[in-house]
Each structure stands twice: as C-alpha cells, then as structure tokens.
N, C-alpha and C positions, 0 to 999 in steps of 0.2 A: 448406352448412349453414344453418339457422335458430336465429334466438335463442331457440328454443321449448325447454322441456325436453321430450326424447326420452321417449316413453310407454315405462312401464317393460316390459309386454307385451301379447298379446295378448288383446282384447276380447273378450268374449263372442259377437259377433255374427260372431265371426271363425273360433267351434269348428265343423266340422262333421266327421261321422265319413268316413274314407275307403271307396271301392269294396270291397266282397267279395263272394264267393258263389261260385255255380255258373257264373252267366252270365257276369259278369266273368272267370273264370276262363278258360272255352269263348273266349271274345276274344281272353286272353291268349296262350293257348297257338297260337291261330288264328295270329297275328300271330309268335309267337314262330318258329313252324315256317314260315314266312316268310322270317324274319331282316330284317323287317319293325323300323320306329321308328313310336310315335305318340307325338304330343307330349302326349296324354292321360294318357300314363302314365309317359311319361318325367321329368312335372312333379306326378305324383301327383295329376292336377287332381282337385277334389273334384266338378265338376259331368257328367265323364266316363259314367257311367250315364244323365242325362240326356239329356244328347247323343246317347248312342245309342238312348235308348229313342226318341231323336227322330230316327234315321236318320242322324245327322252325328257323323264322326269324323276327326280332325286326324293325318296323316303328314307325317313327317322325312323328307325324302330328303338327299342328298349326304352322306350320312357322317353322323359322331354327334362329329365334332371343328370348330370353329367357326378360322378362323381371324384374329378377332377378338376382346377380352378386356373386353367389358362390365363393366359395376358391378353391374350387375342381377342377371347370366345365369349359371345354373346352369352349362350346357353347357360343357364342357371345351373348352380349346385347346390352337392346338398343329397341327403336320403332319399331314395326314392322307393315306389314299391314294386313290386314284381314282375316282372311282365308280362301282358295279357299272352294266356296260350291262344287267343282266337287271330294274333296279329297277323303271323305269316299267313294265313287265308284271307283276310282281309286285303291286304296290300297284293296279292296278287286278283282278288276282288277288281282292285283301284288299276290295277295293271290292264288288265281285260276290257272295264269299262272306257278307256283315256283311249285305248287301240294304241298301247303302247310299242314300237318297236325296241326300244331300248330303254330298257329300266337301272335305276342308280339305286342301292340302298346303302345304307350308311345308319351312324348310331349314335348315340351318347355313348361317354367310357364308363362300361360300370364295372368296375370292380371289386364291387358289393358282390358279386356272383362269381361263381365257384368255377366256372369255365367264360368270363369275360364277356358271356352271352354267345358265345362261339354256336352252338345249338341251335338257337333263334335263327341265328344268320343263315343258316346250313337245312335251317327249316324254310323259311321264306324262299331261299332259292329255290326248291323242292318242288315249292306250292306254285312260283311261279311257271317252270317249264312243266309243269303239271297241265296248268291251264292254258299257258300261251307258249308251246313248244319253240315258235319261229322268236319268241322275243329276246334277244340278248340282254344280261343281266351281270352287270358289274357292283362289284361289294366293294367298300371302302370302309373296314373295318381303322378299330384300336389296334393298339398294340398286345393286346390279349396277356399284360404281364410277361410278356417270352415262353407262354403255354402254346408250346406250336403241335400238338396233339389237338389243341383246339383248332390251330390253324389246318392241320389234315383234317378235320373234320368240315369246315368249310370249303376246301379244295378236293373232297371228294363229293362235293354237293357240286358240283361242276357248273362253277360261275364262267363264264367268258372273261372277265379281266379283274383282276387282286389288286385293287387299289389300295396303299397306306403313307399317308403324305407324311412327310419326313418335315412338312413347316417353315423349315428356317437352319440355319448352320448352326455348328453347333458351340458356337461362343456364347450365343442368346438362348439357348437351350434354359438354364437358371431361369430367368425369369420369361421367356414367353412360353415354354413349357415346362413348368415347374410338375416331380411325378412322371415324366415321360424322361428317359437316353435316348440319346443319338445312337449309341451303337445297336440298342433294343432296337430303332426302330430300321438299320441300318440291315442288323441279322434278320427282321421279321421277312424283308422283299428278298435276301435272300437264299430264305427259308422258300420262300414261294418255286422260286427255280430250280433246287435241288429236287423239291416235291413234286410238282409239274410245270415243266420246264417248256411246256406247250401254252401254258397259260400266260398271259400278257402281265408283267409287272408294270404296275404307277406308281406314278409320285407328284408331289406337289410342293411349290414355294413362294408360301408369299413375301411380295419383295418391299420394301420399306421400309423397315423395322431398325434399321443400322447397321445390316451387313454391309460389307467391300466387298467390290469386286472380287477380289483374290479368294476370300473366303465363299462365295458362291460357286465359283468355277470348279475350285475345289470339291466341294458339297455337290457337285454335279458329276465330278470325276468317283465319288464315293460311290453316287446312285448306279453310276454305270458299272462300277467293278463287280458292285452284289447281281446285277444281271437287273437290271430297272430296263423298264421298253419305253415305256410312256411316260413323259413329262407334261408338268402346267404349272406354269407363272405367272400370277396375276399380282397385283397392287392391295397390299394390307389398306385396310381403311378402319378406323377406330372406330367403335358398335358405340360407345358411349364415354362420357369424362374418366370414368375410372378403370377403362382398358390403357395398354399401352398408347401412348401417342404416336403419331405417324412424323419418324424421322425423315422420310424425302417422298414425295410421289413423282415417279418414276414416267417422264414419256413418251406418248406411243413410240416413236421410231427406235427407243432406247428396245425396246418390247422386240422389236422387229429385231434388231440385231441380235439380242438374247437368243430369239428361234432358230434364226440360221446359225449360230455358233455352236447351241446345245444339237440342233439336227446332225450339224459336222463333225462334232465329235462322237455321234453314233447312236443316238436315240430315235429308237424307230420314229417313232411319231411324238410332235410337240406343238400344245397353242398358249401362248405368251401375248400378255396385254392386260393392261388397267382392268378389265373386266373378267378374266377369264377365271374359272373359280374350277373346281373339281369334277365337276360333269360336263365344262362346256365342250360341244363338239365330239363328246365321249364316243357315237359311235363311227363320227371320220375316223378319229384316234386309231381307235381299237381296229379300224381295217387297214390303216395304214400299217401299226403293228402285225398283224398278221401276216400282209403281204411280204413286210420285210424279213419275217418268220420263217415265210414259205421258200427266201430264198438260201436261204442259212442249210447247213449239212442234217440230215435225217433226224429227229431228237428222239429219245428214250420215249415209250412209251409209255401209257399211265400204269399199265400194272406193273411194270417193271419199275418206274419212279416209285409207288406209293408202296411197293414191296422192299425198297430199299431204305424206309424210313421205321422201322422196327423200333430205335432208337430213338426216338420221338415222346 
C-alpha cells in the first residue's frame, strides 16, 4: 500500500467503448465454434479490433483455470483437467482462418503438469508455422517452475519472440504475485538469451499497483541486465472488488515519458500507455527489436547456443 489517497474512480482517459458489430461477432463465433480462448476477449480488451484490424490476436491455451491465485488476475483457480491434445491444431485452425499475420499465445500457470505445459506451447508453435509459414508467432509463457529444459523445448519450436512479464517490482511481488519470484522470473528472460540469443526477449509492467518511481526504474534496469529487448507498460485496472485496488492511474503524458526513458536507456522497442497490455503493437515491437538486433555484433548461432545448454 501507499500513503497516497486512493483515486476515487476512473479517469476519463480511461473510458473507451467496448468491441461490437458484425466483424467482432464473425471472430466471435469463429473462435467460439473452436472452443477456442483468446485473451482479447476473455479480458474484454478494449484495443481487440485493432489488433485484428492489424493481423494480431492473443490465445489461451491449457485450460481457462490458473493454478495460481494472483492479485491482479481475473482468471479463475482452482484444478483443472488436461489439456486437450486436439488444441495446438485447432488454434493454428483459428490462426489460418482470422488470416492471421501475427499470432500471440499465452496460458494459464499450470503447475499441475509435469513440464509447466512447456510441450503444448512447443506444439502449437509447430502446428502454427506448419500451416501459416509467413505468420509470426510470439509465446508469453509462465514461469515454468525454473524448468528451463522446458524452456529449450519451446525455443527450439522456434517462436519469433519469448514473452514473460515480470508484472511489477519486486516489493509487491508477496502479494500481487503470490507463487511466482522475481528473481525466477528475472533468470527465465535470461535463460532466453543465453539459449537463443537471436530470439527477441519481453517483458511487461503494469503500473498502479504502489510502485515509486525508483523502484520501477530499477525493475527496468534489472530487465535490461538479463538481456530483455521489448517492453510494455500499461495501467493495472481492477477485474473486480476482490482483486487488488488500483493505487494511482497513471496519465497518458506520464506514459509518454515512461517510453522515451525506458527507449533511452536501451530497450529495443517499447509501447506505454493506459491501454497498452501485452500483445498491443507486438509485431511493430518485434521489428523494431529486430532491426535494432540487426545492428548489434554477429550473435551465436542456434546450434552452437542450443549445443551449449547441455546443462539445462
């Protein structure tokens, strides 16, 4: 908590109307007749239409039950059961049909399961460039327990960019991710650049929660030590009464300053603002990232990176 008094509601910069129509609809049902998740809709994202007018849509796999209990997250907990073997065909199904150019998948944590679902993740990608060679494909996995065998197993499914949001500093770490280290998730990104160091690292933090200043800057100087490329800050907002309350929301121009500080201090590419959640703009991001990849000294190749983790 902060000695701040808690803003009584929501700012104006913070109204925007929700998705409807025809097309929205057409998705909907596309997805539903699936038995398909996307996190676009399952979180009501308001920036979802854009996203897809821009080719990029965010799926759920392993279930729709978290076996984790955040402060944040919406997502329900709790036992879940297995997960379907037909899903990674399926969502690259949902990938083909949408004329996806850039696909986001992401998960519940289960660690109920014996590799984290690291497999799944490593199969979906598969299935996607299988079917849609040209589409780019970013994972924003868990923290897989610190099983980073699991983690080589999804980085040799050769995603385009290794998303794992790091959420928040790590003071508020107890209670907004209770079950989850800062330092696990500090070694997972990494783990990512040691292994393939070609591959794009993210991260993510949403801001309101009670961090300072100092403590985020920091957390930003952390991301960038482990080799993080891509950043996104967006504005925590509370799913319901019994999530954490929203300590400040944060506005836009403060957003704006955020991006240019975090760019200046060496993040390839970064988008910051009230809205911005973990897919938005993913595949500017990711060529932004790249290009500034491209001008960086020759890097290790994959078989010589993935030969060097024996140790794993």
């Amino acid at each position: 908590m902060t000695d701040r008094q808690r803003p009584a509601g929501k700012p104006g910069w913070l109204r925007r109307r929700l998705p409807s129509g025809p097309e929205y609809e057409r998705l909907r049902r596309l997805l539903q007749g699936r038995g398909l998740t996307t996190v676009c809709q399952e979180a009501q994202c308001p920036n979802q239409f854009e996203c897809y007018a821009g080719g990029t849509a965010t799926f759920m796999i392993l279930g729709r039950r978290c076996s984790r209990n955040c402060g944040f997250c919406a997502v329900g907990h709790g036992p879940d059961g297995p997960p379907d073997p037909e899903e990674p065909a399926l969502v690259a199904q949902a990938v083909e049909e949408m004329g996806l150019r850039y696909a986001v998948v992401t998960s519940v944590t289960r660690d109920d399961l014996a590799d984290g679902g690291a497999s799944f993740f490593a199969a979906t990608i598969r299935a996607i460039k299988e079917r849609m060679p040209a589409t780019l494909v970013e994972v924003l996995i868990p923290d897989l327990q610190g099983d980073w065998t699991g983690l080589l197993e999804i980085l040799r499914a050769g995603p385009d960019v290794l998303n794992h949001n790091i959420e928040t500093v790590p003071r508020l770490y107890p209670v907004v991710r209770p079950g989850a280290l800062y330092s696990r998730s500090l070694d997972l990104l990494r783990q990512v650049k040691r292994i393939a160091p070609e591959i794009p690292a993210k991260s993510g933090i949403m801001l309101g929660l009670g961090e300072s200043s100092e403590e985020l800057f920091a957390t930003l100087d952390d991301l960038l030590a482990v080799g993080c490329d891509i950043l996104t800050l967006g504005q925590y907002l509370q799913p319901s009464p019994a999530h954490l309350p929203v300590e400040r929301f944060v506005p836009p121009e403060e957003f704006q300053s955020l991006q240019a500080k975090a760019l200046a201090r060496g993040f390839a590419g970064v988008a910051a603002g009230p809205f911005v959640r973990s897919s938005y703009q993913a595949e500017d991001l990711y060529r932004q990232a790249v290009e500034r990849q491209s001008e960086k000294p020759e890097q290790t190749d994959n078989a010589t990176a993935y030969a060097g983790c024996k140790d794993l």
